[in-house]
N, C-alpha and C positions, 0 to 999 in steps of 0.2 A: 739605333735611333730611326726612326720611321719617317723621312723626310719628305715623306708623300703629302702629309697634313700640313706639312707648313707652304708646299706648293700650291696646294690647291686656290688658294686669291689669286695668284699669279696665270693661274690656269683661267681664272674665270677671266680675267684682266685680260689676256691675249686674245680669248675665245672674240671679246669684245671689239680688239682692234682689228682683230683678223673680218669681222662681219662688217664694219665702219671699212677699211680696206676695200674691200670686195665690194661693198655697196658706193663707194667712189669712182671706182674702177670701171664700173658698171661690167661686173664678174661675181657676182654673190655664188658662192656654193652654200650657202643654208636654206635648207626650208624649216617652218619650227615644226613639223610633226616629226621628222628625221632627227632633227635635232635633241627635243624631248625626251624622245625614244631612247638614245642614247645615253640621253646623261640619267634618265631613269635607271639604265641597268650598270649606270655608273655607281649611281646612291648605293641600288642593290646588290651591288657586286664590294664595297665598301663597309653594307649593313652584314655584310654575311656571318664575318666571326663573331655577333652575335649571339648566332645559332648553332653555329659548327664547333663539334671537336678538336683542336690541335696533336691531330695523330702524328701529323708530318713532324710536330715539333719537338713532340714525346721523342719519337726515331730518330731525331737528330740528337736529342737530351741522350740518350743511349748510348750512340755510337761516340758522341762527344766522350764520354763516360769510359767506355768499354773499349772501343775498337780501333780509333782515330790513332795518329803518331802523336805527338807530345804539340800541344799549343803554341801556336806563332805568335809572335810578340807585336800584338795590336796595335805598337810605339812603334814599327818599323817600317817605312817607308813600302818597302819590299812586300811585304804582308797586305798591301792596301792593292797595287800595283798585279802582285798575283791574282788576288781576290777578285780584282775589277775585269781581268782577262778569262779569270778560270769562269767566271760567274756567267761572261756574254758567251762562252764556249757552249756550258752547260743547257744557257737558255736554247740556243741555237739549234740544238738537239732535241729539246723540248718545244719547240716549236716546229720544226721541222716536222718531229711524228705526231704532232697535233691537224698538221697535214696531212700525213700518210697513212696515218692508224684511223679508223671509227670512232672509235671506243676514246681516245683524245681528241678527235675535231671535234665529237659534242659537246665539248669544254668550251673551245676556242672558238668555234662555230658563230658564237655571237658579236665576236669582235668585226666579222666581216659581212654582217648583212647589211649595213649600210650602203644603200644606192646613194650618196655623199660623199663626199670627203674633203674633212675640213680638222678641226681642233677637236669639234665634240666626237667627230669617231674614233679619238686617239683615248678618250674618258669610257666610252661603249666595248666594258669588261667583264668577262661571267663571273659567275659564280660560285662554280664548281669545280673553278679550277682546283682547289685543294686537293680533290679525290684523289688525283691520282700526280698532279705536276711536281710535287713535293720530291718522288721519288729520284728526278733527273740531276738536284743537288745535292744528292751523297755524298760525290767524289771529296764537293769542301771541303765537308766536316770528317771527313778520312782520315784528311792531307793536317787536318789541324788547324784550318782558318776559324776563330773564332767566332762566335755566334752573331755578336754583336756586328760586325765585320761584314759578314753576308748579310744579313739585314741591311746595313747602311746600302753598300755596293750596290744589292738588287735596286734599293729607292732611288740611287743615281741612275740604273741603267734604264729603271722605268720613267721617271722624269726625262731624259734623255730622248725617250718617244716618243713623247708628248709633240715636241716640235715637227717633226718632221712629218707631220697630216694635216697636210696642207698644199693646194693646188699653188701658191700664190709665188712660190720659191723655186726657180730652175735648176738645173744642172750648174755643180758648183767645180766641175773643175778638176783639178786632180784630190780634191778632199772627198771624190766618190771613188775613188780606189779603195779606200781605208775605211769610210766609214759610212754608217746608215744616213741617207739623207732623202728629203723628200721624195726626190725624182725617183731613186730605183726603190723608196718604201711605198709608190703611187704602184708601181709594178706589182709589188707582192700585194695589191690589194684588189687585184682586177680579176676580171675570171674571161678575161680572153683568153683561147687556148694557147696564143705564144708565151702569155706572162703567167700563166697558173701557174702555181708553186714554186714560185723564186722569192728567193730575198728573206732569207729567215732570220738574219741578226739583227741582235736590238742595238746595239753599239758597234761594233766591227761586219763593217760587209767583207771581210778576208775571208773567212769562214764560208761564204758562196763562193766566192773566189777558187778556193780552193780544193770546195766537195764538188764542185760542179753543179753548181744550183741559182749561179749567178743571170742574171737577164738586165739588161739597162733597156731603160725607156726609149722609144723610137719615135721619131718625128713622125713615120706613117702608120702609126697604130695607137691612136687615140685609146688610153683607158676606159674602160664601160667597168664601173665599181659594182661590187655586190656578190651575191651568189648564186651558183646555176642553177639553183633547186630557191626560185625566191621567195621569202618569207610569205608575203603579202599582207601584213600584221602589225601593228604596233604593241601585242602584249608581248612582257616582258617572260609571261612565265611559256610563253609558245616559243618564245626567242632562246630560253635558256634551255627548253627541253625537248625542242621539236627533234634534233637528231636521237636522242636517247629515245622517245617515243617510237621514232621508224626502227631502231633497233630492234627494240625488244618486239612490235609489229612481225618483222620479217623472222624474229627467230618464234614464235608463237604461228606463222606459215606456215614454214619451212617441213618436210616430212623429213628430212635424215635428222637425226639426233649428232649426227658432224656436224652441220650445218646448222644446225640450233647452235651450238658451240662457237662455230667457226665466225657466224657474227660479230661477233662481242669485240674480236680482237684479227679483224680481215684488214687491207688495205682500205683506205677511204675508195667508197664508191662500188666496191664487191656487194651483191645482193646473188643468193641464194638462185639456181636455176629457174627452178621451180613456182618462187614467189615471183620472180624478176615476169615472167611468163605470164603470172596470173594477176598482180599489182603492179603493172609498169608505171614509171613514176617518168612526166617531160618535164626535160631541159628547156630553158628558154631558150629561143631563137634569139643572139645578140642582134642581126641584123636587123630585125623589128620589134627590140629591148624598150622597154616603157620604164622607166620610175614608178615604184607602187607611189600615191598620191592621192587617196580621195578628199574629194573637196571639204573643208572644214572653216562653217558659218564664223565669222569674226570673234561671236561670244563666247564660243565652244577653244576657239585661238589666243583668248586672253585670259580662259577659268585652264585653260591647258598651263600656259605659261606661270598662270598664278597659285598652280599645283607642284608644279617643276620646284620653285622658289620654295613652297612649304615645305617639301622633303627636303632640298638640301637642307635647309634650317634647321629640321627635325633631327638630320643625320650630325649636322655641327652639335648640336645640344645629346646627340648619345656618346658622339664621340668624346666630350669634355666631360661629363655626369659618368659617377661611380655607379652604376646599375646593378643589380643582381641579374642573372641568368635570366629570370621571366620578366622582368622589366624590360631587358634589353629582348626576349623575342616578342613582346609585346611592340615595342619599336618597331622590331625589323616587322611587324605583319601589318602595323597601320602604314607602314612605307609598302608594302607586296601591295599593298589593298588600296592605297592610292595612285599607285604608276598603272595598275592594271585598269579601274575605272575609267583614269585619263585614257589610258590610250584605246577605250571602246568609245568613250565621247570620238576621240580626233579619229575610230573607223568609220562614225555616223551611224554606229548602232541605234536602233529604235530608244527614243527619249523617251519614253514613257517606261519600259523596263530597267533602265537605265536610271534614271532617276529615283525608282524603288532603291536599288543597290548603292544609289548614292547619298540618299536619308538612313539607308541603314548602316551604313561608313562612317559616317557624323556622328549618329546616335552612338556607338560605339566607341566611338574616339571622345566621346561626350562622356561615355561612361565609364571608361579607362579614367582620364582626367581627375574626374569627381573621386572616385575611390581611390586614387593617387595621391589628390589634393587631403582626402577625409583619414587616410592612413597618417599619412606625413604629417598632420595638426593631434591627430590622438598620441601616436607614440613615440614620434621625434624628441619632444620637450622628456619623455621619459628616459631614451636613449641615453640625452648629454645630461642628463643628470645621473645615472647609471656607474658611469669613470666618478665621475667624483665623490658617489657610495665608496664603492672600492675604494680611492685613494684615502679615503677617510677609517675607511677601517683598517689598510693596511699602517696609517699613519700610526692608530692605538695598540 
């Protein structure tokens, strides 16, 4: 059961009290271009099966099959209880080298460009995680946890996330020994160099505890959110592939043919001698750290907000409609095609080329529509009348 979908009102609901909050409080952490941004590569991180393969799920379908010990009994208390610890062990590890590896920060890379932090950076998910994050839950389906089982468990451990991004909630006490909670999850989000790379569990902070990767939040080290290499960008498709792009950059530099290699699969932040030399790439100075934020006219803030609103809507209605294949990337490419406009409106790209890209988005989606509407009126009524050819001749 996919418990994500039935969260998501509840998500929008909080997103709501948390900004009413913060705007009493006179403490707002939203601004709407950040926030936008986010929940656009929330849609698209959401629209993505879509378009993708289920290789990860094939591989589990297999080893389920072939390899695993004999199935745990889905009715046992015990089997839920493992599930939910083996499951936050796994992620942990998979998040972790989503830190340390290249080649997995460019997955995860986009959960933390938010210079924010609030409810919508807890929704600002990639895309690409499938490529490769699939591989870190083997062990489950090894051991025998049934399929259905990690599915549910992950949707609790990802809902479980949700809450804790948010400035608004202190330190809770001795329930930060044990478990993830805002304060030390404010940590693993910052890129000062005391709190880099700490705090990798999505349910249990034991697991820092215990590898040695734990950091708590300090009264004198204000967090500065974001990343040291900053986007400066609101598109979604620069946000999901700007790491993958310098990759494959530096290893197309590089002169050893190691080092073309050795890219792909280096600790996060290795660059080749030679390119490192001739492409130097700067870090921001936190000391005089700025928010990206270009100014965005009122009209451009409410066609922003009033595009936000039409993908989610769009993503509810793929979510719930039986689609085929090209129907649904058809979806998911007027969803790419509308976060990435918006977010050249909210950079202040030139309105006049702008505006071409954005009659011919319309026209498009005009013309999806119509041939949609003109298919479904010619051979629907054929369709349902089709079953009941058959049942009539199998009746005779």
């Amino acid at each position: 059961m996919n418990l994500v979908l039935y969260a998501v009102p509840f998500f929008i609901l909080a997103i709501v009290l948390e900004f009413a909050y913060g705007w009493v409080k006179q403490h707002n952490t939203y601004r709407l271009n950040d926030s936008v941004s986010s929940l656009s590569l929330g849609v698209l991180s959401q629209a993505q099966r879509f378009v993708t393969l289920g290789v990860g799920g094939y591989i589990y379908f297999l080893i389920t099959e072939h390899f695993s010990l004999p199935l745990m009994d889905a009715n046992h208390w015990f089997t839920w209880v493992l599930a939910m610890v083996l499951y936050d062990f796994c992620y942990y590890w998979l998040h972790r080298m989503g830190h340390e590896r290249t080649i997995l920060w460019a997955a995860h890379v986009a959960h933390h460009q938010s210079e924010d932090y609030n409810l919508t950076t807890a929704l600002r998910q990639t895309s690409t995680g499938f490529l490769l994050g699939w591989l870190f839950y083997i062990p489950m389906y090894l051991l025998g946890i049934p399929a259905h089982v990690v599915v549910t468990v992950g949707a609790i451990n990802l809902i479980y996330q949700f809450w804790v991004h948010t400035q608004h909630v202190p330190k809770l006490g001795w329930y930060e020994w044990f478990f993830v909670t805002p304060s030390n999850h404010r940590v693993h989000h910052a890129q000062n160099d005391r709190y880099m790379d700490r705090n990798y569990g999505g349910l249990f902070i034991i697991w820092d505890r215990l590898f040695g990767t734990f950091q708590e939040e300090l009264d004198d080290e204000p967090v500065v959110y974001g990343i040291r290499g900053p986007l400066k960008s609101w598109s979604p498709i620069k946000a999901l592939t700007h790491i993958y792009v310098d990759m494959a950059r530096d290893s197309w530099h590089t002169k050893r043919w190691r080092d073309k290699l050795k890219v792909w699969v280096s600790r996060t932040g290795w660059r080749p001698a030679d390119v490192a030399l001739r492409y130097p790439r700067a870090k921001s100075d936190l000391s005089q750290f700025e928010r990206y934020d270009p100014k965005m006219p009122r009209t451009v803030a409410v066609y922003a907000f009033f595009q936000l609103v039409s993908v989610v809507l769009l993503l509810n209605y793929m979510e719930k409609a039986e689609l085929s294949y090209w129907q649904g990337f058809a979806g998911w490419a007027i969803l790419l095609a509308t976060t990435v406009i918006t977010a050249l409106w909210m950079e202040g790209r030139a309105a006049a080329n702008l505006l071409r890209w954005e009659v011919a988005r319309l026209a498009v989606i005009g013309l999806l529509l119509s041939v949609y509407g003109v298919v479904n009126m010619l051979f629907l009524p054929l369709l349902s009348r089709a079953p009941q050819a058959g049942n009539a001749a199998s009746a005779t």
